[in-house]
C-alpha positions as CSV (number, residue, x, y, z in Angstrom):
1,X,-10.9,11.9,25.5
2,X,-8.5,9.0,25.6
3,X,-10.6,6.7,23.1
4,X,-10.6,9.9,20.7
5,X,-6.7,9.9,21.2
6,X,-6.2,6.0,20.7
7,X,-8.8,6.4,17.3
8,X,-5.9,9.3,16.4
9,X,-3.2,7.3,17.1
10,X,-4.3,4.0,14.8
11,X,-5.9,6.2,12.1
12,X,-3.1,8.5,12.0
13,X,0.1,8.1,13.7
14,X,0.3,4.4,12.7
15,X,1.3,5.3,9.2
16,X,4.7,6.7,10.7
17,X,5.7,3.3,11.9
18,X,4.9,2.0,8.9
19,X,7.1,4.4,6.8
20,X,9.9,4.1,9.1
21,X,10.2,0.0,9.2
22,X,9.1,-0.1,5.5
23,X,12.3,2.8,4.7
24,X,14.7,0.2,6.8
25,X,13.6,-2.9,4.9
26,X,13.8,-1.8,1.5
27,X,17.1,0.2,2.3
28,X,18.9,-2.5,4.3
29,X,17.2,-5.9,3.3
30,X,17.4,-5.4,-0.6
31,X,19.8,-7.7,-1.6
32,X,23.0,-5.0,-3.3
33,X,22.8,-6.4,-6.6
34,X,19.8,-6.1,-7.1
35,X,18.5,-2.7,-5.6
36,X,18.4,-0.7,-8.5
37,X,15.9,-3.1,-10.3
38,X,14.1,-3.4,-7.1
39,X,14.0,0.3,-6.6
40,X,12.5,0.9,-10.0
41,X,10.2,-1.5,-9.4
42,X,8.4,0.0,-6.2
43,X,8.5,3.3,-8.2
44,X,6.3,2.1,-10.9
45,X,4.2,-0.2,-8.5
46,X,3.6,3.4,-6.4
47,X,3.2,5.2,-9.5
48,X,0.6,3.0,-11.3
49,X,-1.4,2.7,-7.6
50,X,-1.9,6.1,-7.3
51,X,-2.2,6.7,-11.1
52,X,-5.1,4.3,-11.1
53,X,-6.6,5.4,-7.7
54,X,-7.0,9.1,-8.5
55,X,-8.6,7.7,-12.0
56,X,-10.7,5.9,-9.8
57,X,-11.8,8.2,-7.8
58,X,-12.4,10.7,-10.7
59,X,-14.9,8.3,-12.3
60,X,-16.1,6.4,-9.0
61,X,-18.1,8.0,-5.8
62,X,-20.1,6.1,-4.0
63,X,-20.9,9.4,-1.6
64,X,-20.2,12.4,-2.1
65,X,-19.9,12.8,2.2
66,X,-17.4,10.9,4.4
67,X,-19.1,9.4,7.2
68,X,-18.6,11.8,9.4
69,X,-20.2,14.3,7.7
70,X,-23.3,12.1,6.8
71,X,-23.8,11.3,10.8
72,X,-22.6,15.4,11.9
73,X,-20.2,14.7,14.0
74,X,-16.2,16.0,14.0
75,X,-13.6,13.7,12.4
76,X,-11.6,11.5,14.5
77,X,-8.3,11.8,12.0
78,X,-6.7,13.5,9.6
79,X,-8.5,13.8,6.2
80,X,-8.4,15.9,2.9
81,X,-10.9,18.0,1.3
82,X,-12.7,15.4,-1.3
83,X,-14.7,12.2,-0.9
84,X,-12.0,9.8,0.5
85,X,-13.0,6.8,-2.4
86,X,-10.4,5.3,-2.3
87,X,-8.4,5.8,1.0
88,X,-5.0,7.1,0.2
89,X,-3.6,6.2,3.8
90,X,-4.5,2.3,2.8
91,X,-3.3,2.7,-0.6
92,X,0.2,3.9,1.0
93,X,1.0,1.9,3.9
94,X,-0.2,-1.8,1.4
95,X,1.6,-0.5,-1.1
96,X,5.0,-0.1,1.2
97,X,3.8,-3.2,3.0
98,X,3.8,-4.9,-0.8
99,X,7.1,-3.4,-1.5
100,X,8.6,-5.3,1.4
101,X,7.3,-8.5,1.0
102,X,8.2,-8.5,-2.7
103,X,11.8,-7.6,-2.9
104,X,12.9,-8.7,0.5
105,X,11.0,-11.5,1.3
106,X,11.4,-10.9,4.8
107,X,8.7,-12.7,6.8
108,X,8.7,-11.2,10.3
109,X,8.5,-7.2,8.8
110,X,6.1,-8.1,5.9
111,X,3.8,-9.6,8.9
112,X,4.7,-6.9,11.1
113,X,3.5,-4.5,7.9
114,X,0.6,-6.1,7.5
115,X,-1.3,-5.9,10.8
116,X,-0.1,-2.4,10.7
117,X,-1.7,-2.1,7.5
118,X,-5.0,-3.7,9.2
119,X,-4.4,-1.3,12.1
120,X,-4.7,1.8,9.9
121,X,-7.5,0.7,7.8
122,X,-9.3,0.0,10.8
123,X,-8.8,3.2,12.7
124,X,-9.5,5.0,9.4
125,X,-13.3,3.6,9.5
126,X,-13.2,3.6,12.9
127,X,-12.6,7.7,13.0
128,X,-15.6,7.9,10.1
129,X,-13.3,9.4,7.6
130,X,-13.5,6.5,5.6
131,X,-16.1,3.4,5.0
132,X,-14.7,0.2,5.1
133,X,-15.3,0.4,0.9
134,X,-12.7,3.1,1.0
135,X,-9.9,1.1,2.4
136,X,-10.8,-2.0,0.6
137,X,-10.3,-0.1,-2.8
138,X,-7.0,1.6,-1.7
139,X,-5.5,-1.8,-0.6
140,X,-7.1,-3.5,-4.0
141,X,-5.7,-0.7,-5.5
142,X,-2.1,-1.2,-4.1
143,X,-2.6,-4.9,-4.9
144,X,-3.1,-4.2,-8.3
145,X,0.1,-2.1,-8.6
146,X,1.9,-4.3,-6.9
147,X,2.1,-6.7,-10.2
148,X,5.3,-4.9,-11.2
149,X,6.5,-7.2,-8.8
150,X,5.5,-10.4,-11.2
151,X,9.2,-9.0,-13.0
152,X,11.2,-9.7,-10.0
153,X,9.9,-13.4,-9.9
154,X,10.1,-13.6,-13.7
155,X,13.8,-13.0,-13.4
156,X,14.6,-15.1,-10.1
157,X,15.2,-18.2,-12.0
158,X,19.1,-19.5,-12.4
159,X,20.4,-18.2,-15.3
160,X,20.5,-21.3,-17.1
161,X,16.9,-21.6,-16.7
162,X,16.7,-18.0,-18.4
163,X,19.0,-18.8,-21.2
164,X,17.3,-22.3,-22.1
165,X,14.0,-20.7,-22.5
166,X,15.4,-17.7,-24.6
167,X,17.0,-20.6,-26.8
168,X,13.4,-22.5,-26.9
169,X,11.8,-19.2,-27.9
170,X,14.3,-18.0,-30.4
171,X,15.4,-20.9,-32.6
């Protein structure tokens, strides 16, 4: 009974953690300034990843079972009703995990994040609601809408910088 609580506990309850630390970054770490931009940002970086997940998933299964249904066994985690291609749990905690790193830059939480990230990802497969395919996609997935982020470093440079190539493309 205690392995069956400590697969829970990775596979589910480690999300919290990340939610709560990922919250605290991007409300106390975003630069004031700049929050607004960065907010809108990880709206349309969560947006387009789970936009272009549940496409995914429409057009994509590569079983129509989980594992735990293919080997008849009870579920060691949370799950919902459908296929699980990709892994929403993995597509949410690398997307806030993204988030961080991107608009606060701070190293020590985005590391922190990360093996969290691995720690969920791992107990999802490890509970046989997922295959390890299923939280490869959902953190691809997150990846992918994490290129709203390219903006931020787009508009980083000194304004000078900005202004000079305006110049260079305009006239």
């Amino acid at each position: 009974m205690p392995l069956d609580l400590l697969i829970r506990l990775i596979a589910d309850i480690a999300v919290v953690p990340v939610v709560l630390l990922g919250a605290y970054a991007l409300l106390f770490k975003v630069p004031k300034g700049t929050r607004f931009a960065a907010y809108s940002r990880v709206l349309m970086a969560g947006l387009t990843a789970y936009l272009l997940a549940k496409f995914i998933g429409t057009i994509y299964q590569p079983s129509d079972l989980r594992p735990f249904e293919i080997l008849g066994v009870e579920p060691g985690a949370a799950y919902l009703d459908n296929p699980g291609f990709p892994s929403d749990h993995a597509l949410f905690v690398a997307a806030i995990a993204l988030a961080v790193w991107f608009e606060t830059r701070q190293k020590l939480i985005s590391i922190i994040l990360a093996g969290l990230v691995i720690v969920v990802c791992v107990g999802r497969v490890v509970a046989l609601v997922h295959t390890p395919l299923d939280v490869i996609a959902g953190v691809a997935i997150a990846a992918i809408g994490a290129l709203w982020y390219l903006q931020r470093i787009e508009t980083k440079q000194p304004k000078r910088v900005r202004q000079k190539q305006r110049s260079d493309t305009h006239g």
